[in-house]
N, C-alpha and C positions, 0 to 999 in steps of 0.2 A: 393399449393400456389407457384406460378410463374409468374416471369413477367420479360420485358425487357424495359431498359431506353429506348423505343419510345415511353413510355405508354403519358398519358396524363401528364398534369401539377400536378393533384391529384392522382398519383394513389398508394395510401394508402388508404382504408378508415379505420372508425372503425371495421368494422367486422374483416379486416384485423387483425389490431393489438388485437382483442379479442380472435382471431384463434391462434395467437402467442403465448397470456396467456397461451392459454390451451396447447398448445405444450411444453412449458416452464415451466408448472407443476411438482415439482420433478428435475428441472435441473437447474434453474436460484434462487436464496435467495429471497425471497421480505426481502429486504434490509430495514432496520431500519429507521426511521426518528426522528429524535432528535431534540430537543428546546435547541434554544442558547440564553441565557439568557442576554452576552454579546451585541451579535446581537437585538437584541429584542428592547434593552434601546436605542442602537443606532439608530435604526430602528422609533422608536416609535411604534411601534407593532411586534407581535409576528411573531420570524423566527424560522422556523424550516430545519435541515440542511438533506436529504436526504442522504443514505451513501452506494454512489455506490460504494465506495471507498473498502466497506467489502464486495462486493460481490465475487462470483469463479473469483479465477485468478485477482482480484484486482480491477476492473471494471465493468462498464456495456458493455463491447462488446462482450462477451460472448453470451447474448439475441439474437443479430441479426448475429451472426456468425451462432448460434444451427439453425435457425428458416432456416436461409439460405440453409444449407447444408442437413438440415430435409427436405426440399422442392424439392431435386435432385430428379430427375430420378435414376431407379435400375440404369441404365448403365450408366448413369453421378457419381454415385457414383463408380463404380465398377473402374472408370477412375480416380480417386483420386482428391485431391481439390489442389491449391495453393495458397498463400498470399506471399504480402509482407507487411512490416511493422517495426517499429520502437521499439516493444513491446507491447501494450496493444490488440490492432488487434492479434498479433502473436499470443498469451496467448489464444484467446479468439477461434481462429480458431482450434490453437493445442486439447484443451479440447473437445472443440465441435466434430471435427473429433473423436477422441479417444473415446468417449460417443457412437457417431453412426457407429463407427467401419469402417472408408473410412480412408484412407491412406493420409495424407496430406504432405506437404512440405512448408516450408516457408522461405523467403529471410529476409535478414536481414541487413542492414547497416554493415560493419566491424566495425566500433565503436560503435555499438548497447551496451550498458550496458553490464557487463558481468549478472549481476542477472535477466535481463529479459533473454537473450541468452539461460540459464540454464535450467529455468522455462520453456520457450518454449519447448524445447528439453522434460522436463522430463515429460510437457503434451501428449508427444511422440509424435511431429512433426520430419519430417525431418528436417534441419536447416543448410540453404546455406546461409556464407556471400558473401555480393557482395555489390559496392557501396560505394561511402564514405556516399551519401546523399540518403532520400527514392525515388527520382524520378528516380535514378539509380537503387536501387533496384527495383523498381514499373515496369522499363523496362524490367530488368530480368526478371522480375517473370510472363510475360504476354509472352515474348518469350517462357518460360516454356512451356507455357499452350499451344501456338500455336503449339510447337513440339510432344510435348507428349498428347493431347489429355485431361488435367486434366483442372479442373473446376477452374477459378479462381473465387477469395471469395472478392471481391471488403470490402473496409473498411465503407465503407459510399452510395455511388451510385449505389444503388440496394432495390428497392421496399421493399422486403421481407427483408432485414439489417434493412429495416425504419421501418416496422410493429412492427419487437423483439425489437428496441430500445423505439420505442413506448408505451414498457408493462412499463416502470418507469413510463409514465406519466396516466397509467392508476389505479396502485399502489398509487401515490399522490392524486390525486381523493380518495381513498379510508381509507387512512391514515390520510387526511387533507380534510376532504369536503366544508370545509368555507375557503379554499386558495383562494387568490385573485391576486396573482403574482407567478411567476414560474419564477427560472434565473438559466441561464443555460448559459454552454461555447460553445463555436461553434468550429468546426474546417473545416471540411467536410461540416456538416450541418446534418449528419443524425440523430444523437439525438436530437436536437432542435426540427428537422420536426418530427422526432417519435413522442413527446412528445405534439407538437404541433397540432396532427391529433386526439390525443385520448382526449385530454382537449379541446379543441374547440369545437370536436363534444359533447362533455357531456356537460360543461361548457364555452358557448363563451363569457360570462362576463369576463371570467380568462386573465387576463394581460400576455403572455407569453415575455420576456425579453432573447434576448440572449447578449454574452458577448464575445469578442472576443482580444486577445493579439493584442495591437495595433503594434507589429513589423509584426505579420502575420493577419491583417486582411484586408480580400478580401473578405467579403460581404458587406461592405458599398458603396463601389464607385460599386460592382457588382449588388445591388440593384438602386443604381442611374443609372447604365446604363443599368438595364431591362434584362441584360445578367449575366452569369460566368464573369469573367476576371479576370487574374491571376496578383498576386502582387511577383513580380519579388526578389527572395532572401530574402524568410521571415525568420525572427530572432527572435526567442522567448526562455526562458530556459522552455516552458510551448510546450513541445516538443508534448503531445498530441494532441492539437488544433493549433498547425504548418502546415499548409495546404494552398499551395499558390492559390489553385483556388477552389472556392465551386465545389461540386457534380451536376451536370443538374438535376436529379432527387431531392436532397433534395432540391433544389434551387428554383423551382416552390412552393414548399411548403412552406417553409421558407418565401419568398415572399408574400405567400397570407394568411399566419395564423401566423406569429411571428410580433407579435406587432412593435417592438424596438431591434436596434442591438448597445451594445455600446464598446468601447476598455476600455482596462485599462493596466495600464503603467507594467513594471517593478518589481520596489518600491512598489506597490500597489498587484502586485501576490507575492510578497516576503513578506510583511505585512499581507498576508490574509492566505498563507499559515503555516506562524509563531503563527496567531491568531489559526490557527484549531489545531495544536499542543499543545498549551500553554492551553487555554479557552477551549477545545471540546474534548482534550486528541484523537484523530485524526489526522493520519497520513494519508497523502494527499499530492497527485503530483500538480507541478504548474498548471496544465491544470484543474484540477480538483479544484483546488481553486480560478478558475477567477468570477465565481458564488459573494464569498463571497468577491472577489476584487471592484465587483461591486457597492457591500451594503455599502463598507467603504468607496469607492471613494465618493458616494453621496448616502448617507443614509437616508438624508429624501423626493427622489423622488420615493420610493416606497408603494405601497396598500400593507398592511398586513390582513391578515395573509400573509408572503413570504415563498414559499420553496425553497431554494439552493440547485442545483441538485450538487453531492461532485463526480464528475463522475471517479473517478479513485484514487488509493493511489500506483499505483507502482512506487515511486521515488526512484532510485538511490543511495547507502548511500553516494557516493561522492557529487553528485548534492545537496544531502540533505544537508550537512554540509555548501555548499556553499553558498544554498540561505539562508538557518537559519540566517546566520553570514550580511548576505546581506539586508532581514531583519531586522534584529537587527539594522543596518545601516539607514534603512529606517525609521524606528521607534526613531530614537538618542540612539540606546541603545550599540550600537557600534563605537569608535571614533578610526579613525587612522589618527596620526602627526607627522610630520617629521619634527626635527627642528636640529640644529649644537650648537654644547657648546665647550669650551674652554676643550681643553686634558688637564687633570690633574689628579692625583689619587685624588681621593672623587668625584671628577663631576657626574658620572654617580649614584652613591648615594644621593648626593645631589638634584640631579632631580627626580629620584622615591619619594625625601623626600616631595618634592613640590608633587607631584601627590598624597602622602599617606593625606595629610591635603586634598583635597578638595575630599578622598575616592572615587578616580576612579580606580577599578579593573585592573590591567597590565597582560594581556595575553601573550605578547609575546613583545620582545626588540630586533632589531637588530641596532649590536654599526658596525659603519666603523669607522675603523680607519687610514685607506688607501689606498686614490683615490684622483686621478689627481684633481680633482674639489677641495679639500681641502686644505685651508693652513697649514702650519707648524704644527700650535699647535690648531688644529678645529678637531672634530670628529664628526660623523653623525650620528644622534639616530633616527630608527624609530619605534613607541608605536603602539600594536594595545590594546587600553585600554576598558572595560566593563565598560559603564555608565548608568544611567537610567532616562534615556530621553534629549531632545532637552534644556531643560533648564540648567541641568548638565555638557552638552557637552561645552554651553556657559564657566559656570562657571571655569570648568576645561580649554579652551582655555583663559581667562582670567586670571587665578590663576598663568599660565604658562608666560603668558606678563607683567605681574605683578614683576615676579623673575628674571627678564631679559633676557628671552628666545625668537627669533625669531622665531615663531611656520611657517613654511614654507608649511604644506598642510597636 
């Protein structure tokens, strides 16, 4: 199995991704698919959450990494492979190589996580940083290949990446045969297109939905202009599906069998991925939680049965902590206020006293008690308090105006 992006607008088919199955036999999980009960009621019909998130190395990239580098030549092999990537690619290339015994290399952002960093390494990659951002590493790691001779392993834009991505969507068929929608994140476009070649052909009733982080989504205006085109400085904390320009090769595909492409905020990947935590007991990267950002943004524009493809769980524990909190924020379940009170001994007791009557949790307090901005006798407190929900948050900014605090932000 080999091909090169000149092929056609299609060139995936099912056989393809059926030859992948069988190559992936033994080396890729068929990953779990779980009912979320949560989802469901929101939903109005049943969602079941697919869990790439538990496959090798954390994701589904693994599938079209093996399928990829299983499809060299002896002498393409014998010449080693290289990537670059952010983490989950790297992860996914490292094991694969390692598996079939070719010698990889992969680039890495300098601020790449250090826990993917590791990972990748102890998959036994070589592991070059370079780059603050991946399009600097993306450059390195293609000069790589030009110099030395080694295959590079494209993340997305490669026929044979689409078939192995493809095997999820041939799994869901097989797990869920009454699905009626499928939602998926986009980033590249090569899992949507996977997913989208092997359910089409089995089932073209099937609603396929992709979802994309509206700071990096460049397949809407790249679908209204019939082309690629790159959205200039995408910003997402959903660093998976970060990708400022689709794939040529998943992009014909995408185009002609993905029903619906929609964004979703922020707030809404910090909310979804708080719910897979809380409700799902699932640990899940933002990229991998736009699926279920989608169902919550607008939950009753979808056909159930729904499957939410959970495409990756390698988050960060720093990033974690962030968006949790961020989250929480999103939800009202997090309140920070900064307000000024009169310096005195007892003041700052006195205001925790206000805050212990309307039972809002105090995380954390920072008192200034001197800076230019302040007068004489003013000091400046600012709360990050645990509350439990948007009506709470009211109450507590109120219970605070009430006592004669100027609550400032």
């Amino acid at each position: 199995m080999s091909y090169s992006t000149a092929d056609s607008l299609r060139p995936v088919t099912l056989d393809d991704v059926r030859g992948a199955q069988k190559m992936l036999s033994g080396v890729a999980r068929v990953t779990a698919l779980e009912s979320s009960r949560y989802l469901s009621q929101a939903v109005g019909a049943p969602v079941h959450l697919k869990c790439e998130n538990l496959q090798r190395t954390g994701s589904f990239k693994l599938r079209g990494a093996y399928v990829r580098i299983a499809g060299l030549l002896p002498e393409e092999r014998a010449a080693g492979v290289v990537a670059a990537s952010a983490g989950n690619h790297a992860q996914g290339v490292a094991l694969a190589s390692a598996l079939l015994g070719v010698r990889s290399t992969v680039f890495m952002p300098k601020g790449a996580p250090l826990p993917k960093v590791s990972a990748t390494r102890d998959y036994g990659a070589e592991v070059r940083l370079h780059g603050q951002v991946v399009d600097e590493t993306l450059a390195a790691a293609q000069e790589y290949a030009a110099e030395t001779g080694a295959v590079f392993i494209h993340p997305f834009d490669h026929p044979d990446i689409i078939a192995g991505q493809g095997t999820v969507g041939l799994e869901i068929l097989e797990q869920c045969p009454e699905v009626r929608t499928v939602v998926v994140g986009i980033g590249g476009g090569g899992l949507a297109a996977g997913i989208a070649v092997a359910v089409k052909a089995l089932r073209p009733d099937v609603r396929i939905v992709g979802v994309q982080a509206e700071g990096a989504a460049a397949y809407p205006p790249s679908l209204a202009e019939g082309r690629p085109v790159t959205v200039e400085n995408p910003a997402t904390m959903a660093d998976g599906i970060k990708v400022g320009r689709p794939g040529d090769v998943p992009f014909g595909i995408v185009g002609e069998l993905v029903d619906e492409v929609r964004t979703v905020s922020e707030d809404e990947l910090s909310a979804a991925l708080l719910l897979c935590l809380e409700r799902a007991k699932l640990v899940v990267e933002p990229a991998g939680a736009s699926p279920v950002a989608a169902l919550l943004s607008e939950p009753g524009t979808f056909e159930g049965p729904v499957v939410a493809v959970l495409s990756g769980g390698n988050v960060d524990p720093v990033l974690m902590q962030r968006v949790l909190r961020h989250g929480m924020a999103a939800q009202g379940r997090y309140l920070a206020v900064r307000l000024r009170l009169t310096d005195r001994p007892g003041a700052l007791a006195t205001l925790l006293g206000a805050l212990s009557v309307v039972d809002a949790n105090v995380l954390d307090v920072s008192h200034v008690r001197t800076d230019p901005r302040l007068g004489l006798t003013e000091a400046e407190v600012e709360l990050h308090l645990e509350t439990k929900g948007p009506a709470h948050c009211a109450e507590v900014g109120q219970a605070l105006r009430e006592a004669g605090y100027t609550v400032m932000g």
